[in-house]
C-alpha positions as CSV (number, residue, x, y, z in Angstrom):
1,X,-3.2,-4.1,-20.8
2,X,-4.1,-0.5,-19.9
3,X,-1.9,2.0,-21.3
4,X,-1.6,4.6,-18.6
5,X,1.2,5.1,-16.2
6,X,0.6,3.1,-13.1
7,X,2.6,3.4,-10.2
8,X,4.3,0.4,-8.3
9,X,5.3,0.4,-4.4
10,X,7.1,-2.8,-3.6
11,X,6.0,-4.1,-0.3
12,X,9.5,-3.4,1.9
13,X,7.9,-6.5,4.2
14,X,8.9,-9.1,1.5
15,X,12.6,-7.6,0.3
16,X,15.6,-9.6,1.1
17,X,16.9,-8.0,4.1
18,X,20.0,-9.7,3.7
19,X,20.4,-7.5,0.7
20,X,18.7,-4.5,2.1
21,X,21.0,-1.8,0.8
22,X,21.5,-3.3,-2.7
23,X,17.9,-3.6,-3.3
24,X,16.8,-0.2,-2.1
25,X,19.4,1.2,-4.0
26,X,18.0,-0.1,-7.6
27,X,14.3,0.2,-6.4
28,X,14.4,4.3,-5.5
29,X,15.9,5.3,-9.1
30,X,12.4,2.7,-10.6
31,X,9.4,2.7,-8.1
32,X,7.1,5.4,-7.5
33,X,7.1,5.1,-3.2
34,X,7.4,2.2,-1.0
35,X,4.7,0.2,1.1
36,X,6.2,-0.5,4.8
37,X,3.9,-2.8,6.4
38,X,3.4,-2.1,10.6
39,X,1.6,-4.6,12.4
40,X,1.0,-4.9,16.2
41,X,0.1,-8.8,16.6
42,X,-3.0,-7.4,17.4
43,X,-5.2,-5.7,15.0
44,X,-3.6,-9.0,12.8
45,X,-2.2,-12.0,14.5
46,X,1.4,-10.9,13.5
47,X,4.4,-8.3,13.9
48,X,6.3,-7.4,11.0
49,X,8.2,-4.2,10.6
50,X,9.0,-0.6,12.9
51,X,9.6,2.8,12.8
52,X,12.7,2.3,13.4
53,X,12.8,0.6,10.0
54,X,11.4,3.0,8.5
55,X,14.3,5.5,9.6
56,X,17.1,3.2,8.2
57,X,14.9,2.8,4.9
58,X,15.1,6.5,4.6
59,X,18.4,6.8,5.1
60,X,19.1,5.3,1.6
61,X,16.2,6.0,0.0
62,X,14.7,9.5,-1.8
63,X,11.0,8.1,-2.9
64,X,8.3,8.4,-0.3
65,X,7.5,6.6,2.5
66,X,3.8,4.7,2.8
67,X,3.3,3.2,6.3
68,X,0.0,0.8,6.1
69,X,-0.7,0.8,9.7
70,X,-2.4,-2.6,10.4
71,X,-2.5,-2.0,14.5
72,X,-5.2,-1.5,16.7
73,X,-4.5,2.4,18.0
74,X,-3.3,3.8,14.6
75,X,-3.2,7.7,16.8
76,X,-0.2,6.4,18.9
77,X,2.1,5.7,15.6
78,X,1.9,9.4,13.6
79,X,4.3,11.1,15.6
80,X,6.9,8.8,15.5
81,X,6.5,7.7,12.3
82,X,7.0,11.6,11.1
83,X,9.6,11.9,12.8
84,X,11.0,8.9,11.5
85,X,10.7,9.9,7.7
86,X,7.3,8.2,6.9
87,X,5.6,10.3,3.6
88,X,2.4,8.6,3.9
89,X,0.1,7.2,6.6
90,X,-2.5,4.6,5.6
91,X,-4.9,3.9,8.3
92,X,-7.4,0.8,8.4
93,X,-11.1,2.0,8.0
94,X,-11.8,-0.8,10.7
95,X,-9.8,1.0,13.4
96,X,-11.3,4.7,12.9
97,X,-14.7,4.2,14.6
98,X,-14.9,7.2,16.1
99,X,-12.0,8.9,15.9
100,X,-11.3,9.1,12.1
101,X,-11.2,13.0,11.8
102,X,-9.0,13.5,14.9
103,X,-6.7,11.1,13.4
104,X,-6.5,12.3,9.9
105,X,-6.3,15.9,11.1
106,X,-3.1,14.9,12.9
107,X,-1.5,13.4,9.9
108,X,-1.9,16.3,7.8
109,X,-0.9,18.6,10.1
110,X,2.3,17.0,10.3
111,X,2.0,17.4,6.4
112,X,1.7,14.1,5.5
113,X,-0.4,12.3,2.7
114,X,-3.2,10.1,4.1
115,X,-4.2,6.9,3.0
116,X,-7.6,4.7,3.5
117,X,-7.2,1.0,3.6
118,X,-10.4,-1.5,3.6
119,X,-10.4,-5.3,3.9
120,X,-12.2,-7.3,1.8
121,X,-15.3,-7.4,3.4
122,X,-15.2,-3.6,4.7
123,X,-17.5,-1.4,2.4
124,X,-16.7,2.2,0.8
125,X,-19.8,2.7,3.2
126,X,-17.8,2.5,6.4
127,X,-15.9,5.7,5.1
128,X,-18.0,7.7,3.2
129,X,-18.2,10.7,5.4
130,X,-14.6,11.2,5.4
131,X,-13.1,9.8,2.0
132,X,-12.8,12.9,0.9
133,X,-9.8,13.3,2.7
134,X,-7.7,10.4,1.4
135,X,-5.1,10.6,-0.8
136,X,-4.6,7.0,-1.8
137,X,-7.5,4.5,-1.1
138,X,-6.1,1.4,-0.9
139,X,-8.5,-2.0,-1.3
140,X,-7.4,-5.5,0.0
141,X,-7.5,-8.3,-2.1
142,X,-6.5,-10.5,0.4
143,X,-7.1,-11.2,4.4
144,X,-4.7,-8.9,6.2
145,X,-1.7,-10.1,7.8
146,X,0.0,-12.6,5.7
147,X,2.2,-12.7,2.6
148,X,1.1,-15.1,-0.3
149,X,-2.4,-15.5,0.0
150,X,-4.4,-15.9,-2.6
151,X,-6.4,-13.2,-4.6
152,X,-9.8,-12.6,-4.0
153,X,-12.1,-12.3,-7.1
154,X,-15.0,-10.5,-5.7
155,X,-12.6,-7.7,-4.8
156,X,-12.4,-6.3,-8.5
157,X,-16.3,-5.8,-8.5
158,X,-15.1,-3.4,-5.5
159,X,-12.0,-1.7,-7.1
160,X,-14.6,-0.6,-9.9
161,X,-16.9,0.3,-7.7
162,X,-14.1,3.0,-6.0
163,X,-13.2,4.0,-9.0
164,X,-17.0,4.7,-10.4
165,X,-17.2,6.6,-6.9
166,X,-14.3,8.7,-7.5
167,X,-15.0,9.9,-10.7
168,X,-18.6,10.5,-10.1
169,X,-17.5,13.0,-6.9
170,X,-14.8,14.4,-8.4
171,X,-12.4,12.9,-5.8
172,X,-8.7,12.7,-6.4
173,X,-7.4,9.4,-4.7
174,X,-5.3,6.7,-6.1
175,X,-6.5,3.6,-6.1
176,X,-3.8,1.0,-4.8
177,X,-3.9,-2.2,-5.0
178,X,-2.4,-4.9,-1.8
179,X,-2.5,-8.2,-1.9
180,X,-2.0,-10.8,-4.7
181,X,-0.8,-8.3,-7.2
182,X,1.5,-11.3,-9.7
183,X,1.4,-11.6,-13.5
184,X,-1.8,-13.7,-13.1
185,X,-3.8,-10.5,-12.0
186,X,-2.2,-7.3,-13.3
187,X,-4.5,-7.5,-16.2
188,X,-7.7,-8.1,-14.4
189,X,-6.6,-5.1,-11.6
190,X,-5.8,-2.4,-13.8
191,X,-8.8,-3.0,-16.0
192,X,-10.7,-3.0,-13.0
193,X,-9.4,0.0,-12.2
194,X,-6.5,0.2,-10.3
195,X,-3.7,3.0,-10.6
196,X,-1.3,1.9,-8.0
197,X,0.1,-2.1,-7.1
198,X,1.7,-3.0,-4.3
199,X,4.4,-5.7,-5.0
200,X,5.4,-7.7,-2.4
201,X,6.9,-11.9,-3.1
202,X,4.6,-13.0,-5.8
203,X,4.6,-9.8,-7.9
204,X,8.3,-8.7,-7.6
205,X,10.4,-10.4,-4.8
206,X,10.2,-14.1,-5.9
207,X,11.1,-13.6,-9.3
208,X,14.3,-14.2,-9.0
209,X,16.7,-13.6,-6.2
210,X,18.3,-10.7,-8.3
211,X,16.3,-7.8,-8.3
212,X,17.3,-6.4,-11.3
213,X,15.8,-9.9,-12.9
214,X,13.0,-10.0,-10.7
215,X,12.7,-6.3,-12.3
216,X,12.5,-7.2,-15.6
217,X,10.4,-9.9,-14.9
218,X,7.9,-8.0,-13.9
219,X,7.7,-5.2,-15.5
220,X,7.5,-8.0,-19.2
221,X,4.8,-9.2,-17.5
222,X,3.0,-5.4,-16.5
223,X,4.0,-4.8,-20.4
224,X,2.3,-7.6,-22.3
């Protein structure tokens, strides 16, 4: 296992929202920042969570904010999403055609980190020209849209690639990991490169339905 400090952001879309206060509670004193997934039933075929979730996250919470934006018209959600206590804003390469400065000017200027996120079969290609500007890059290692798919292998010959492209432009994003993060890949990710795992039910929630187990759990398995 690689030694370094990696940073974990459990995906808030797979908690148990029957135990939403309990669970936040232990999570903000051990996580790094939290993934809220926002999806339109467009860009994917499915809705998930709000910005209005993401105020009563923040209520309870001090760690930051990451809103993966998987909608269609990623410019109408910054605003609110500021206003609603989002930290970071992480846009899908697929939607910026065209309108990828405008858009990332806007979140910064609201002082916000940016994020990048590419499917599996989007290329570092399709945002070269403004990569420069993210602070996380975050790589797919599923199909978008659904929890507990299964992990794509090709996607760790990509998550070196990013990382070969960031230390060979002296770029300083993190690259985070979403999408069939478990025990049977945290190995294979962070060798490949990865410095940040987004935990959803198969590398945190279904553990066990306590989360201090399902805590433990995990992090034996991110320590072997």
């Amino acid at each position: 296992m690689n030694n370094k400090k990696i940073m974990i952001a459990p995906s808030l879309m797979c908690m148990d929202l029957t135990k939403f206060t309990e669970q936040l509670t232990f999570l903000d004193e051990r996580i790094d920042y939290y993934h809220v997934d926002i999806m339109d039933g467009h860009f994917v075929p499915n809705l998930t969570l709000s910005p209005f979730f993401v105020s009563e996250v923040k209520k309870i919470v001090e760690k930051p904010i990451d809103c993966h934006l998987m909608v269609t018209d990623p410019i109408n959600y910054i605003d609110e999403l500021e206003a609603r206590g989002a930290n970071i804003i992480s846009l899908q390469v697929e939607t910026l055609e065209g309108c990828a400065f405008r858009i990332i000017e806007k979140i910064k200027k609201h002082g916000l980190k940016c994020g990048l996120v590419f499917n599996p079969n989007s290329s570092l290609e399709l945002a070269k020209y403004y990569i420069n500007y993210a602070d996380f890059i975050t790589i797919m290692t599923v199909d978008p849209g659904f929890a507990g798919q299964p992990f794509i292998e090709n996607m760790l010959f990509k998550i070196k690639e990013f990382k070969e492209y960031k230390d060979n432009n002296n770029l300083n994003y993190v690259i985070s990991i979403d999408g069939g993060c478990s025990h049977k890949t945290f190995n294979k990710l962070l060798n490949a490169g990865a410095e940040s795992l987004i935990l959803g039910s198969s590398g945190l929630f279904n553990y066990d339905t306590d989360i201090k187990k399902a805590w433990e759990i995990m992090n034996s398995y991110l320590l072997n």
